[in-house]
VOGU-3710 file (C-alpha; in Angstrom, 3 decimals, decimal comma):
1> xxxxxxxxxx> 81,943/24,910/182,996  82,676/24,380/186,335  81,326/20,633/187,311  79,017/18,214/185,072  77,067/16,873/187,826  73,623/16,349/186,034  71,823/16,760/183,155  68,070/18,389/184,456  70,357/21,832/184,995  72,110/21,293/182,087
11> xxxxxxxxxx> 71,002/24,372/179,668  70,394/23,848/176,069  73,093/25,734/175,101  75,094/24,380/177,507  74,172/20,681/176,340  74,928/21,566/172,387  78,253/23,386/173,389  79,620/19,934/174,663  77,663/18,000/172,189  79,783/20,390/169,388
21> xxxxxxxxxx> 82,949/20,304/171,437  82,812/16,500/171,177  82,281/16,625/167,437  85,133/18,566/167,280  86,985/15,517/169,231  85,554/13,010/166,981  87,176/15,154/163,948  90,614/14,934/166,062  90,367/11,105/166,684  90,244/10,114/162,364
31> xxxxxxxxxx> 93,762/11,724/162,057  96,726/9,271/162,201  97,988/11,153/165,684  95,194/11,087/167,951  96,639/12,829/171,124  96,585/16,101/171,517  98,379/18,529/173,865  95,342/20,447/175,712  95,650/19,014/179,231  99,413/18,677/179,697
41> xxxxxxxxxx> 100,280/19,345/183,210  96,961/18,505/184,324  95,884/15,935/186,465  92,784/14,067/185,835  91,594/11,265/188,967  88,817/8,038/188,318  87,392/7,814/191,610  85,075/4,776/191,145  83,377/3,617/194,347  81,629/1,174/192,186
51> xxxxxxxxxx> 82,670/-1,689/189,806  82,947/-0,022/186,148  84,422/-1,456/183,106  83,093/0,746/179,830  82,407/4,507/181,669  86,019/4,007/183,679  88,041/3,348/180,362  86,221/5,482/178,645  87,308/8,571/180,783  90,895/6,902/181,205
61> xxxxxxxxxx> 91,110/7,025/177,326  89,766/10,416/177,127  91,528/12,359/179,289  94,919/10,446/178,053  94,137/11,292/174,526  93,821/14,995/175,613  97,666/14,438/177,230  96,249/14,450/180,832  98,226/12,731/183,704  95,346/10,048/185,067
71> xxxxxxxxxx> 95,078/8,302/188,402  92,521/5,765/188,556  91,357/4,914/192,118  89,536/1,846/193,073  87,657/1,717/196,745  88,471/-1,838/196,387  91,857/-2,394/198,294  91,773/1,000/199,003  91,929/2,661/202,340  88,318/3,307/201,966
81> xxxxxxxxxx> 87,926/-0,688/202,173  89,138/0,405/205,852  86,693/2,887/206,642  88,270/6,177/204,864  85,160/8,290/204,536  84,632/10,529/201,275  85,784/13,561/203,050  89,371/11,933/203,490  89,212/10,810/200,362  88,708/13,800/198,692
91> xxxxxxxxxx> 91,131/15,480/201,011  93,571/13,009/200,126  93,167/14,113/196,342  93,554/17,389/197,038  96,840/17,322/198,626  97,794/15,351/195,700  96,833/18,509/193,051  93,858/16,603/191,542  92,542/19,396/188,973  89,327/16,983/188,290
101> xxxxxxxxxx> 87,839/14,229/189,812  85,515/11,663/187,925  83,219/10,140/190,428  81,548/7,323/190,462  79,263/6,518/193,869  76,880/4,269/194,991  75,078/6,753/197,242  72,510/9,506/194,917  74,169/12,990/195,712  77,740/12,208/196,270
111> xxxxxxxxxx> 79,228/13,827/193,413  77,145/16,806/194,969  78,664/16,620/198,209  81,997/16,697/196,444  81,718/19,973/194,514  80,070/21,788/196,480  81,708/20,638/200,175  84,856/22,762/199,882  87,044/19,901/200,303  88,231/20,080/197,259
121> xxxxxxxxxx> 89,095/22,837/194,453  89,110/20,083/191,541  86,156/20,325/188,971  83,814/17,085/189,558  82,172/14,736/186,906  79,621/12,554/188,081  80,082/9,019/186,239  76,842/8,088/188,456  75,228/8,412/191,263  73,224/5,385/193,160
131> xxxxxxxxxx> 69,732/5,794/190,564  70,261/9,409/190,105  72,019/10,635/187,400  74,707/9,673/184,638  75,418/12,678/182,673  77,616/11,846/180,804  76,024/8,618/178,952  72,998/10,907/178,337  75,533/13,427/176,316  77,142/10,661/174,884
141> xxxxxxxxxx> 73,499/8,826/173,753  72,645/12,367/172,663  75,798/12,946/170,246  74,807/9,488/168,967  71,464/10,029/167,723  71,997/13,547/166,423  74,732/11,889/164,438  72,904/8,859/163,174  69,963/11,392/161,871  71,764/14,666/160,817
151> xxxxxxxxxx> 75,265/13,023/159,726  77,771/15,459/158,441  75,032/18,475/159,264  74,599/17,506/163,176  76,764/20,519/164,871  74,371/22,892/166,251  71,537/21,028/165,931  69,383/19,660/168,371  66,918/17,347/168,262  63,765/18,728/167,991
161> xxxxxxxxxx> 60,734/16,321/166,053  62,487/13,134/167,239  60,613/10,630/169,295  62,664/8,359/171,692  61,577/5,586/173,424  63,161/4,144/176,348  61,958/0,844/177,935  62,638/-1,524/181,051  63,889/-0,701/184,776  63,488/3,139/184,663
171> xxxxxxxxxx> 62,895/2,925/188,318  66,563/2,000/189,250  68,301/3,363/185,540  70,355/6,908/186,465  70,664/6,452/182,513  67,211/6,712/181,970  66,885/10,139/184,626  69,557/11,935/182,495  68,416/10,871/179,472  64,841/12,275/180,286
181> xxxxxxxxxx> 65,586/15,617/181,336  68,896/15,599/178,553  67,105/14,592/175,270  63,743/16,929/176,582  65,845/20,101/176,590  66,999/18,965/172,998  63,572/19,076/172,209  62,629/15,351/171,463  59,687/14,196/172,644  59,838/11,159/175,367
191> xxxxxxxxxx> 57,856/8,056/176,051  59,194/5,771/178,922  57,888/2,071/178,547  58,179/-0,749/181,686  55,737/-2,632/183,804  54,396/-0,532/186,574  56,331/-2,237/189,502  59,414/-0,194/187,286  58,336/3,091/187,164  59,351/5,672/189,772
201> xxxxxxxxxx> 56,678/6,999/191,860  57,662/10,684/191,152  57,395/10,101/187,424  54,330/12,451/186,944  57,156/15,169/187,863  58,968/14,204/184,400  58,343/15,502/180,287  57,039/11,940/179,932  54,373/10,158/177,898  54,188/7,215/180,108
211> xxxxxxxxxx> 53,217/3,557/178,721  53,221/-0,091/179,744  52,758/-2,092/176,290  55,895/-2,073/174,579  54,105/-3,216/171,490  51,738/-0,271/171,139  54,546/2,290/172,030  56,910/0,674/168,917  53,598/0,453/166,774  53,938/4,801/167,740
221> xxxxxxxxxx> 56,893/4,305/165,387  59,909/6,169/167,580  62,683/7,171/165,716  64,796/5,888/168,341  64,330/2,915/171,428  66,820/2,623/174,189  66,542/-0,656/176,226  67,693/-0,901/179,541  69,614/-3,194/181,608  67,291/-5,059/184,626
231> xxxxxxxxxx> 70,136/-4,299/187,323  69,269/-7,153/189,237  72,328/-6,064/191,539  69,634/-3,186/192,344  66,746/-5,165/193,307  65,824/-6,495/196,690  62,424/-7,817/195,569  60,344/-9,452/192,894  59,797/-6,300/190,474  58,229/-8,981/187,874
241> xxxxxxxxxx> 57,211/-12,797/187,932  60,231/-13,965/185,985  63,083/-13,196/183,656  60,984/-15,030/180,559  58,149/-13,204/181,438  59,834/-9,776/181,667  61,404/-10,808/178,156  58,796/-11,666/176,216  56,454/-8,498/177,248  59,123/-6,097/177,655
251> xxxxxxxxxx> 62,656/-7,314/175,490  62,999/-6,346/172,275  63,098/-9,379/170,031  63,294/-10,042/166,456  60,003/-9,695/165,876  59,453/-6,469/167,711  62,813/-5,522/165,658  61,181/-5,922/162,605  58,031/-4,113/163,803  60,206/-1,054/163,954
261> xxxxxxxxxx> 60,255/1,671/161,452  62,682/1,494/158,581  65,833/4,432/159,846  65,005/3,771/163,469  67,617/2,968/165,767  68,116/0,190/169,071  70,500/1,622/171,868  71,605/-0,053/174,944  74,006/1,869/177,661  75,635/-1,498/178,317
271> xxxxxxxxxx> 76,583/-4,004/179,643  73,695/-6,287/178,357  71,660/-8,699/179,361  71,010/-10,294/175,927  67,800/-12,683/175,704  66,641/-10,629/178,583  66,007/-7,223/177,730  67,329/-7,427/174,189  67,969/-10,198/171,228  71,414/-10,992/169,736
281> xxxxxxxxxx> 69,491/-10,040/166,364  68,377/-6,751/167,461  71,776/-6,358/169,448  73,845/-7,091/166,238  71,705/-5,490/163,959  72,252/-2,765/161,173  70,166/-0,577/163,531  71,903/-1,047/166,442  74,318/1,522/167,883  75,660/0,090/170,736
291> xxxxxxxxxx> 79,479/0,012/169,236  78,925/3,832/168,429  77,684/4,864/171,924  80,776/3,111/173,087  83,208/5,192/170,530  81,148/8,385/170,840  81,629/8,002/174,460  85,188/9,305/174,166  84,454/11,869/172,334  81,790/13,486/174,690
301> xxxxxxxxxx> 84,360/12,630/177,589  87,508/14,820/176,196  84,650/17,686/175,251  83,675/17,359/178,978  87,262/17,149/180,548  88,139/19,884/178,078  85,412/22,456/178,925  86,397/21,604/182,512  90,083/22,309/182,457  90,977/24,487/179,535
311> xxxxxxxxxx> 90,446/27,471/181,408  93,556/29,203/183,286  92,839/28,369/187,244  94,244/30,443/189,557  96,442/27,968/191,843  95,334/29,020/195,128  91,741/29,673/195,126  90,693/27,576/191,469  88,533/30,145/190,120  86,356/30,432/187,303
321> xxxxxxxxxx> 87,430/28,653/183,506  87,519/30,695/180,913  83,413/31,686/179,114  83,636/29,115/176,438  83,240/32,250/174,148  86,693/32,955/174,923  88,295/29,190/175,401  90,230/27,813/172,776  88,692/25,362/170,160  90,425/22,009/170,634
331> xxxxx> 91,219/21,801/166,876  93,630/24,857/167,307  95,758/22,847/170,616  95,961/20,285/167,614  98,212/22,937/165,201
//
C-alpha cells in the first residue's frame, strides 16, 4: 500500500487486509508490553491543518506503539500561520526524511495533491479532507461492527447481510462519504437518514437507500445506526428551523433507543453533541460503541502505518512496499 487516501478505491481485499492487519494489532495491544519494534528508524509526521483532538492522538499513539519517531505539526503558530503554502510545507518535510505524512486539511483534495504532486516521497494518510473523505474512521467503524457481530470469528469476514443506518448532516460528514462507499464494498446494505436540506445533491450517485423519517428507517430494524455530529462550524446557513427541532425528528433518544432491535448497535465518530443528535441514555448505553471506535481506532491506525512502511524503500527514489503477500505479519516483529 502506497497511500490511504480514500475509501471509494479502496478494494475489498484491500479493505479486509487492513481490517485483519488491525486485528492482528488488537491481539498485540492485550499483552503486558504493548510496543513493538516494526517502525524503528522511521519517521511518522501529524500534519493537522485543522483542530483535532481524538484522530490526532489516535495516530500519535499508533505509530508510537509501532516504535515510530512522530512529529506532530500544528498550522497554528506555524509558519503556515504566515502564509507557508502546502507545497513548502511538504517540502519542508521532505528535507526533514518524513517517511509518512498524516494529513489533515480543510480544503477536499489536499491529501491528493500531496501524494501525487511529487513534492514529497513520504506515503500520505488522509485524516480528512474538507467534506470529502475520512478513511480511516470508516476502517476503524468497520473493524468495530465486524467485531461486535462476528467476535472471536471476525478475521476475513466481511460484512455481507448487515444493514447500517447512518443519520444527520451527511451533506457536510467526510465520515459519512467513506463510510458509504467503505461498508458497501463489505457488502452491507446502506440507508442514509437526514432532512433534505442535509443530503448532498450528488447522492443519487451513491449505493444508498435514501430516507427522511428516522422513525420508519429504525422501525426497518438496522443492525447498526451511526449518528452524526451537526458541524455547525460547517454551516453558513439555516439547514433546519432549530436545534430542538432537528433533535426531536432526527436525534436518537431514549425512546427511539428502545425502538431499536435487541443486538443492534448506536455509533457516533465523535465528538458529540449530546441532546442534539444523540441522548446521554443512548450515548451510555449497553449498545453503544463509542468507547470501542475510540480503542479500535488504534488498532486500524498501526495496521495502516504498518502496511505503509513495512516495506524496504529504496532511499533515493521511495519505491514500491513490499505485496502484502510477502510483508511480514506484525505478530512475528513482536518475537
Amino acid at each position: 500500500m502506497r497511500h490511504l487516501l480514500d475509501t471509494k478505491t479502496l478494494g475489498l481485499d484491500e479493505a479486509l487486509q487492513i481490517l485483519d492487519v488491525a486485528e492482528d494489532m488488537r491481539d498485540t495491544q492485550s499483552r503486558e508490553v504493548r510496543k513493538l519494534p516494526t517502525l524503528r528508524g522511521k519517521t511518522v509526521v501529524n500534519l493537522f491543518f485543522e483542530d483535532s483532538t481524538r484522530t490526532r492522538i489516535s495516530f500519535e499513539a499508533a505509530a508510537k506503539r509501532l516504535s515510530a519517531d512522530v512529529i506532530n505539526f500544528s498550522a497554528k503558530g506555524s509558519s503556515v500561520s504566515k502564509g507557508e503554502s502546502l507545497q513548502d510545507t511538504a517540502q519542508t518535510l521532505q528535507a526533514m526524511g518524513a517517511d509518512a505524512v498524516v494529513i489533515r486539511h480543510g480544503a477536499s483534495g489536499a491529501p491528493q495533491t500531496l501524494a501525487t504532486s511529487g513534492w514529497i516521497t513520504a506515503g500520505v494518510v488522509n485524516a480528512g479532507d474538507g467534506t470529502h473523505e475520512h478513511p480511516t474512521q470508516a476502517l476503524l467503524d468497520a473493524f468495530t461492527i465486524r467485531k461486535r457481530f462476528f467476535g472471536a470469528e471476525s478475521r476475513g469476514r466481511d460484512l455481507a447481510g448487515l444493514r447500517v443506518t447512518i443519520v444527520g448532516d451527511v451533506l457536510h460528514s467526510r465520515v459519512a462519504r467513506s463510510n458509504v462507499w467503505l461498508l458497501t464494498t463489505l457488502g452491507a446494505h446502506v440507508t442514509i437518514v437526514a432532512p433534505p436540506t442535509l443530503i448532498p445533491q450528488d447522492v443519487s450517485a451513491w449505493p444508498v437507500e435514501v430516507a427522511y423519517d428516522l422513525d420508519e428507517a429504525i422501525a426497518a430494524a438496522p443492525d447498526a445506526i451511526m449518528m452524526l455530529r451537526i458541524q455547525l462550524e460547517r454551516m453558513n446557513a439555516a439547514y433546519f428551523p432549530t436545534e430542538r427541532e432537528y433533535s426531536r425528528r432526527w436525534g436518537l433518544d431514549a425512546a427511539r433507543l428502545h425502538a431499536l432491535p435487541e443486538g443492534s448497535i448506536v455509533m457516533h465518530p465523535g465528538p458529540m453533541n449530546r441532546g442534539l443528535e444523540i441522548s446521554a441514555d443512548a450515548a451510555d448505553s449497553p449498545q453503544s460503541t463509542v468507547l470501542e471506535q475510540v480503542a479500535n481506532g488504534v488498532s486500524v491506525r498501526m495496521a495502516a502505518l504498518y502496511l505503509l512502511l513495512s516495506g524496504e524503500r529504496d532511499a533515493a527514489a521511495a519505491r514500491e512496499p513490499e505485496p502484502a503477500s510477502r510483508a511480514r505479519r506484525p505478530e512475528e516483529d513482536a518475537r
